[in-house]
N, CA and C atoms as an extended XYZ file, in Angstrom:
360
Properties=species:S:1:pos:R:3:atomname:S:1:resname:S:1:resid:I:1 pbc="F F F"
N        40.898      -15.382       34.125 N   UNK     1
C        41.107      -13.975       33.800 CA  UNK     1
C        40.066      -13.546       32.777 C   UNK     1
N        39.501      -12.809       32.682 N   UNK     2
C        38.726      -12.009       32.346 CA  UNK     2
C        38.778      -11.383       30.845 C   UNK     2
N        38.079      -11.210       30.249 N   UNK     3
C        38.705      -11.765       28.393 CA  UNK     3
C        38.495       -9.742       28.727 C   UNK     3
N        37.399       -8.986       28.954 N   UNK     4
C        37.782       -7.613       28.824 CA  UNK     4
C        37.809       -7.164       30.310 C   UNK     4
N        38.489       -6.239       29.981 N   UNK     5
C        39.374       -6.134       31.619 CA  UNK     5
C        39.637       -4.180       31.141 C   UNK     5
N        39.290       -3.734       32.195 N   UNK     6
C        39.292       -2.199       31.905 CA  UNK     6
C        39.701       -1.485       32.873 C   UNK     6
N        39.640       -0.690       33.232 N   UNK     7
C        39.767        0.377       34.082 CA  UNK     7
C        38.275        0.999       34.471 C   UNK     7
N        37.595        0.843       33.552 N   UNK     8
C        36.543        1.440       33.928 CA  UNK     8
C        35.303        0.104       34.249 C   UNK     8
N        35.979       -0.857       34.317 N   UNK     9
C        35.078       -1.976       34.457 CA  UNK     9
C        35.467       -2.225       36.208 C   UNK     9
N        36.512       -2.125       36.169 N   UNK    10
C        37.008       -2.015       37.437 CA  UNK    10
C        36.462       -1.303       38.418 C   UNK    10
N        36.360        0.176       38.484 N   UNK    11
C        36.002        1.071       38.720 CA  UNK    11
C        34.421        0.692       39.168 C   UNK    11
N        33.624       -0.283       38.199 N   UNK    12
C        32.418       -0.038       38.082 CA  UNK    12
C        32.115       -1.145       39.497 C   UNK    12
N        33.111       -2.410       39.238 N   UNK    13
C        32.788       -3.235       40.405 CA  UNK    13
C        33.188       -2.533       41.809 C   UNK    13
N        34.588       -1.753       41.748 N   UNK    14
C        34.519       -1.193       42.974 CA  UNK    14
C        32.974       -0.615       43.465 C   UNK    14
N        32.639        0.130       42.629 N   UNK    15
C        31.400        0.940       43.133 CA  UNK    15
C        30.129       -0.215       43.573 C   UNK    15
N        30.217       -1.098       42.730 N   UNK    16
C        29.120       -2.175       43.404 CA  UNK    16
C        29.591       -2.964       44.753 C   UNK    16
N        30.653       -2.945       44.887 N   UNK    17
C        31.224       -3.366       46.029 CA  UNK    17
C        31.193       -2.638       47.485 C   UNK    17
N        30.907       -1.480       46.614 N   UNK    18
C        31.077       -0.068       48.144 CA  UNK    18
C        29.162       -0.220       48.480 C   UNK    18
N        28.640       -0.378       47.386 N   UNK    19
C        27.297       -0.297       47.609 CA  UNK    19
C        26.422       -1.449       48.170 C   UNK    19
N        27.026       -2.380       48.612 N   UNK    20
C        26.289       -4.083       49.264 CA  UNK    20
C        27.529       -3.305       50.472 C   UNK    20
N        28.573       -3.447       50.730 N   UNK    21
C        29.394       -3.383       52.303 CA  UNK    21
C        28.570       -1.996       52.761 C   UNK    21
N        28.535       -1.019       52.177 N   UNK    22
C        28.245        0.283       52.944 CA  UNK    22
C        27.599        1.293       52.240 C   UNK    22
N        26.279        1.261       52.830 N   UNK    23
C        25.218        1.856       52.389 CA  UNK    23
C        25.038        3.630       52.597 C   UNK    23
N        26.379        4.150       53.523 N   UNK    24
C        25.977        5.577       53.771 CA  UNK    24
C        26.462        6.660       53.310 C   UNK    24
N        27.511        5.493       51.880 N   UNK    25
C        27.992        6.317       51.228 CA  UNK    25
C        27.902        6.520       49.669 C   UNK    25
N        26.154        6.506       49.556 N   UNK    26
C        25.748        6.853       48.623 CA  UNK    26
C        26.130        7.962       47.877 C   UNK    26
N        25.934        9.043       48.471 N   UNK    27
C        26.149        9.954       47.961 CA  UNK    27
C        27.607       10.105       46.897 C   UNK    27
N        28.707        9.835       48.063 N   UNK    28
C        30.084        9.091       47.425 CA  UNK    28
C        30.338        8.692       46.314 C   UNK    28
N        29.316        7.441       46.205 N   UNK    29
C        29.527        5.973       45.004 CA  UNK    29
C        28.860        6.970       43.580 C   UNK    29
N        27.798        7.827       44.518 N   UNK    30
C        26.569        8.335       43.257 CA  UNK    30
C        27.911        9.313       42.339 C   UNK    30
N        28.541       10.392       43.227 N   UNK    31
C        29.696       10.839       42.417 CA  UNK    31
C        30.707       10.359       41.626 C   UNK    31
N        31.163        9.362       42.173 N   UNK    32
C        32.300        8.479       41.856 CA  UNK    32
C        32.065        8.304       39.987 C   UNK    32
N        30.541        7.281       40.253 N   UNK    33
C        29.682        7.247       38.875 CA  UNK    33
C        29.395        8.086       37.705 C   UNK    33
N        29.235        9.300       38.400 N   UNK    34
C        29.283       10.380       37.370 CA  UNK    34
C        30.579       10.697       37.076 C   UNK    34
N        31.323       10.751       37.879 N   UNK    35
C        33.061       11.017       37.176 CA  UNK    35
C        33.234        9.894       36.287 C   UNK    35
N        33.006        8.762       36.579 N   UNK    36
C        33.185        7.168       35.413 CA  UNK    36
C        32.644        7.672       34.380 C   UNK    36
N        31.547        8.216       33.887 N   UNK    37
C        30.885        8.595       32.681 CA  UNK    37
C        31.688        9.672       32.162 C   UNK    37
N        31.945       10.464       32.963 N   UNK    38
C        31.979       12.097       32.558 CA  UNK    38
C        33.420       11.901       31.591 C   UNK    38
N        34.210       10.832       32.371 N   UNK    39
C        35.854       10.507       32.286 CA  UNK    39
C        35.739        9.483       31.250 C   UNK    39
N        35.040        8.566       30.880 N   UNK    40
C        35.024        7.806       29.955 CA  UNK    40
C        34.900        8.129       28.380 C   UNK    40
N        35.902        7.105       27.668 N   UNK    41
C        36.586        7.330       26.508 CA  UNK    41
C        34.961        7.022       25.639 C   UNK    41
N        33.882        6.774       26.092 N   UNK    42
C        32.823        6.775       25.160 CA  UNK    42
C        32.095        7.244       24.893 C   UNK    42
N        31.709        8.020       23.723 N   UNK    43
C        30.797        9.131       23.853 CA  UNK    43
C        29.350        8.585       24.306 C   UNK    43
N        28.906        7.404       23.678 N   UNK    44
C        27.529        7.425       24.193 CA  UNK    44
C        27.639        7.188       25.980 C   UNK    44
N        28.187        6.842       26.762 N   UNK    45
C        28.436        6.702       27.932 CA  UNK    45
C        28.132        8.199       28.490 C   UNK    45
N        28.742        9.066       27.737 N   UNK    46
C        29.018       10.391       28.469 CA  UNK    46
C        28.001       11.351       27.778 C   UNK    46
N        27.152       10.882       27.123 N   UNK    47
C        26.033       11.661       26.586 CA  UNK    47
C        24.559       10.461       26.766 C   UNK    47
N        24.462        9.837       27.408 N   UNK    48
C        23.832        9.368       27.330 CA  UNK    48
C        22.319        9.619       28.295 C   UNK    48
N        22.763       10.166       29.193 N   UNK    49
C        21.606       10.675       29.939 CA  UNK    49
C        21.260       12.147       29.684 C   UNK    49
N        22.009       12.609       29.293 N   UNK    50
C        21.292       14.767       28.346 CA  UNK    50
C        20.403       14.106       27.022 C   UNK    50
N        21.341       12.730       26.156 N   UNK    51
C        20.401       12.142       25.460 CA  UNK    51
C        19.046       12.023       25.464 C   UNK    51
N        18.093       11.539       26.509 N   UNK    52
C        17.193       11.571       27.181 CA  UNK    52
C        16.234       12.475       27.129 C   UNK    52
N        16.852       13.451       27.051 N   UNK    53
C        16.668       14.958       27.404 CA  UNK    53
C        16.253       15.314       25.656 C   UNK    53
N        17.539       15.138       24.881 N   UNK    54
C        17.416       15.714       23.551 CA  UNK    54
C        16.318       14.928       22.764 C   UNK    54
N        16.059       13.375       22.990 N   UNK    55
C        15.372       12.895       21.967 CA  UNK    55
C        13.903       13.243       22.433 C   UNK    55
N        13.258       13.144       23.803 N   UNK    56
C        12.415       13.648       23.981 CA  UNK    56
C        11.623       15.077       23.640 C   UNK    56
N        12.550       16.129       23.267 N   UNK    57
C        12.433       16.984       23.048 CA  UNK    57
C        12.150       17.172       21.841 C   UNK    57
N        12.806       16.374       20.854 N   UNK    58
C        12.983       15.911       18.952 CA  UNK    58
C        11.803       15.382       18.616 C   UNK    58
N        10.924       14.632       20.067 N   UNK    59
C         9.615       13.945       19.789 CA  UNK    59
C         8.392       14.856       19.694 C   UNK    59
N         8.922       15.364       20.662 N   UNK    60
C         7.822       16.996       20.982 CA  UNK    60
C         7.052       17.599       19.787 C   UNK    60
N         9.041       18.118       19.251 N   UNK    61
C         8.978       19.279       17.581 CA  UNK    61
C         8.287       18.632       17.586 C   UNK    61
N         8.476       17.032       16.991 N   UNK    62
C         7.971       16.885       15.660 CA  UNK    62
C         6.282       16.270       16.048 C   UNK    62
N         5.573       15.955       17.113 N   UNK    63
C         4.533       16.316       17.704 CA  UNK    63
C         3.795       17.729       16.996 C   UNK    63
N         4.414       18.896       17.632 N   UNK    64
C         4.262       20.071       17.173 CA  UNK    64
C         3.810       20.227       15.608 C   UNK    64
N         4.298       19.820       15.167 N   UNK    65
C         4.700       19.961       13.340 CA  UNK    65
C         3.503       18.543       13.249 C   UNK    65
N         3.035       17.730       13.997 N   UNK    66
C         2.079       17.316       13.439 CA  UNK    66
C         2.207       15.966       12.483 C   UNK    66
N         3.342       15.609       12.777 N   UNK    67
C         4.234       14.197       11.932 CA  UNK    67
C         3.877       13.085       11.944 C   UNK    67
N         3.464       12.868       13.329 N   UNK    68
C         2.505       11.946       14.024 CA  UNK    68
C         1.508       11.355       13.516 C   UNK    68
N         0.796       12.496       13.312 N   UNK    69
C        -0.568       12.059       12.481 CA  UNK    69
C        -0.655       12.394       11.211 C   UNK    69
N         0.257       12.977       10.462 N   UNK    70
C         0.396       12.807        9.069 CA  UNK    70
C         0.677       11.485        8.806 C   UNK    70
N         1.377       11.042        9.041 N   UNK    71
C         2.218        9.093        9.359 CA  UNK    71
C         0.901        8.345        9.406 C   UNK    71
N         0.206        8.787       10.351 N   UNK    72
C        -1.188        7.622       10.437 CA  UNK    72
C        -2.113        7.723        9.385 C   UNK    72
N        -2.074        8.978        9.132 N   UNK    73
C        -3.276        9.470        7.735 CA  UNK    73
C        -4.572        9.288        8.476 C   UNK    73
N        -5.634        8.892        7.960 N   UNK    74
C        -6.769        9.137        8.501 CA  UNK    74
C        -7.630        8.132        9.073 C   UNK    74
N        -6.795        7.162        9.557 N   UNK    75
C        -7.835        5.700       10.172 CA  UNK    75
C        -7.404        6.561       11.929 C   UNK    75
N        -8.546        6.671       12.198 N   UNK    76
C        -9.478        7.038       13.611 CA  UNK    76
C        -8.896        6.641       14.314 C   UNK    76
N        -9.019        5.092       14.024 N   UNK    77
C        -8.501        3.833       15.547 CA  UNK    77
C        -6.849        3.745       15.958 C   UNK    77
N        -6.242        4.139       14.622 N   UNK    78
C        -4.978        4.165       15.155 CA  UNK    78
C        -4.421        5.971       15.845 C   UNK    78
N        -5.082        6.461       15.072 N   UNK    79
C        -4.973        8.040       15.790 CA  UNK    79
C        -5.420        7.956       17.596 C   UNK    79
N        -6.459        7.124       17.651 N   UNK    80
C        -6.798        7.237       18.896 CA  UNK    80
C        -5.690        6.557       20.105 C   UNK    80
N        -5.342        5.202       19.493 N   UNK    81
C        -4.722        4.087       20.316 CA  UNK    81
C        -3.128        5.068       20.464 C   UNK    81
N        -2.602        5.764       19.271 N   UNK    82
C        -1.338        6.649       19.223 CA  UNK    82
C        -1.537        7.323       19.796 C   UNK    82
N        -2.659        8.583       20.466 N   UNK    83
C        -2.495        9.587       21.213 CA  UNK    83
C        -2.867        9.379       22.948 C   UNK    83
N        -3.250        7.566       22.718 N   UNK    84
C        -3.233        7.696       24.255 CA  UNK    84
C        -1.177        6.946       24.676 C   UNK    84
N        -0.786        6.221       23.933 N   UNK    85
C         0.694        6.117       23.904 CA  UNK    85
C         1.390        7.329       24.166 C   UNK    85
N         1.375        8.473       23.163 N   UNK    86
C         1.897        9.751       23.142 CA  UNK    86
C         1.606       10.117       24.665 C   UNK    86
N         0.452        9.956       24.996 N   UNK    87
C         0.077       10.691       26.418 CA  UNK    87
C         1.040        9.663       27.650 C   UNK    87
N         1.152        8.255       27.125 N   UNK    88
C         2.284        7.810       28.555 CA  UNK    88
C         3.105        8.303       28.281 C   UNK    88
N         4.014        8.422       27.341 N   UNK    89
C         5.063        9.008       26.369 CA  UNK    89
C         5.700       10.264       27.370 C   UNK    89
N         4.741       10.997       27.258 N   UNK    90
C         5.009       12.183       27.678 CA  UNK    90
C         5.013       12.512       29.756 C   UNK    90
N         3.672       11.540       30.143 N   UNK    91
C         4.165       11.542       31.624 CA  UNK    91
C         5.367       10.655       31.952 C   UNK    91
N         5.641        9.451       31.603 N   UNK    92
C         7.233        9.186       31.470 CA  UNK    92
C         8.223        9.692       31.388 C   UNK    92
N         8.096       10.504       30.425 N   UNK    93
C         9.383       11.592       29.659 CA  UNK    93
C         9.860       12.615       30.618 C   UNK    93
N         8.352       13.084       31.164 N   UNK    94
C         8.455       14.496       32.370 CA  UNK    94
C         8.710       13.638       33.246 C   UNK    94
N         8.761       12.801       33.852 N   UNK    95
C         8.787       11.698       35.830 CA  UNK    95
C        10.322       12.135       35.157 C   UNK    95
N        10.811       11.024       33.966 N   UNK    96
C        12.382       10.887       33.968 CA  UNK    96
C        12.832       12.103       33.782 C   UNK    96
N        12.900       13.233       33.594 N   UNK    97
C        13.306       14.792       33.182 CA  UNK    97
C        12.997       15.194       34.556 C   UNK    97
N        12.109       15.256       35.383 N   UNK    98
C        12.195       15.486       36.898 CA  UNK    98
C        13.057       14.751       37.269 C   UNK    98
N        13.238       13.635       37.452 N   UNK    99
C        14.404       12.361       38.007 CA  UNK    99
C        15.845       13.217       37.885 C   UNK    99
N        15.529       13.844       36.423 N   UNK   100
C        17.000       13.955       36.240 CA  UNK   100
C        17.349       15.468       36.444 C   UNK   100
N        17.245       16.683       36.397 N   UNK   101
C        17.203       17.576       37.048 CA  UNK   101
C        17.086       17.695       38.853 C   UNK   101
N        16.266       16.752       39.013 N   UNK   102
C        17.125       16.382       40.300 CA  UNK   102
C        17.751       16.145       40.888 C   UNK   102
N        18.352       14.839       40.436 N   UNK   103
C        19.826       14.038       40.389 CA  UNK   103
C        21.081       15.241       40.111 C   UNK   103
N        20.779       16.053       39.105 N   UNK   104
C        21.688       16.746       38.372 CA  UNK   104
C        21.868       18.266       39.558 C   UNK   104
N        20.872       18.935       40.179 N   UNK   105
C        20.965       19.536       41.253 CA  UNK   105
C        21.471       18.784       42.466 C   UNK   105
N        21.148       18.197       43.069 N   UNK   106
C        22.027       17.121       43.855 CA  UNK   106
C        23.225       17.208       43.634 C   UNK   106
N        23.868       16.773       42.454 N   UNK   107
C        25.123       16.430       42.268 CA  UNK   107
C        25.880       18.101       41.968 C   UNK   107
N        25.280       18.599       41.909 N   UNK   108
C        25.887       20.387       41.806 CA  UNK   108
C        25.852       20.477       43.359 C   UNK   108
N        24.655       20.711       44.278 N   UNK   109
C        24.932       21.004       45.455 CA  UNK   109
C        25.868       20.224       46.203 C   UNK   109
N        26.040       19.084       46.058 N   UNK   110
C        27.011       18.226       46.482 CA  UNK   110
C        28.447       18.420       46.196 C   UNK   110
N        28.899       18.587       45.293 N   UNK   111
C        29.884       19.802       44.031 CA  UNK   111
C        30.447       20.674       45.272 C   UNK   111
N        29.215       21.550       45.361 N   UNK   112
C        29.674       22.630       45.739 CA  UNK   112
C        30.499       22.709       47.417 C   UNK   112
N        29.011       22.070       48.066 N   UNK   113
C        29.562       21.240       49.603 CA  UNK   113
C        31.190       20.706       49.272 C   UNK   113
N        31.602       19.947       48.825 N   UNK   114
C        32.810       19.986       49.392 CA  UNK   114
C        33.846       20.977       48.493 C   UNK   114
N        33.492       21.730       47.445 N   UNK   115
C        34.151       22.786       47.720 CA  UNK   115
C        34.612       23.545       48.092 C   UNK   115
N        33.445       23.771       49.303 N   UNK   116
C        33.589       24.587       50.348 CA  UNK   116
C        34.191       24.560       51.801 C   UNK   116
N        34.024       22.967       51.654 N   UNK   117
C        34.829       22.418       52.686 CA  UNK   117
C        36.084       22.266       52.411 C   UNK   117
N        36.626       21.728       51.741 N   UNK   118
C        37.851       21.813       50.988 CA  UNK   118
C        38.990       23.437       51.280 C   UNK   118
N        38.035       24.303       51.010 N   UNK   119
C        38.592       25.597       51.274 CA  UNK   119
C        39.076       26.414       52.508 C   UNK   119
N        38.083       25.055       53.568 N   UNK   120
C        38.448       25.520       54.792 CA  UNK   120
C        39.152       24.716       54.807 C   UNK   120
């Protein structure tokens, strides 16, 4: 027996279980998942992907404001080697912020689909 044992651990193997037997109900498992988060007693669980969203954005400001390179002061080599980082930084940041505005439309249009079905 299993020293932590949950409901939501449960939950989590069902979903890995639906996802090796039957592959066409992605869409399904992908919801299921977001209700596990959305429903879960943990905040970082249930903020953890807008997280994403907020700290990237906190990196930006303070980009903006120039923090960056106040921090380095004036050696060249590290200004240089930091602004090509900053630059993966940032196509990373935008791929995963596309990823997720996607995902996040998806799961609204999907939302809505069986709303609508539902009604009929």
């Amino acid at each position: 027996m299993p020293i932590f044992k949950s409901k939501h651990i449960d939950k989590s193997l069902d979903v890995v279980d639906k996802l090796v037997v039957d592959k066409d109900k992605k869409a399904e498992i992908a919801s299921e998942i977001v209700e596990n988060e959305l429903n879960s007693s943990s905040w970082f669980v249930r903020s953890a992907r807008p997280m994403i969203v907020y700290v990237g954005l906190l990196v930006i400001i303070l980009e903006v404001f120039g923090v960056r390179l106040h921090i380095l002061g004036e050696a060249e080599g590290k200004i240089k080697a930091s602004n090509a980082i900053f630059e993966y930084f940032l196509m990373t940041w935008s791929g995963v912020i596309s990823i997720y505005i996607g995902g996040r439309s998806y799961e609204k249009a999907k939302i809505r689909q069986l709303k609508k079905a539902h009604k009929k």
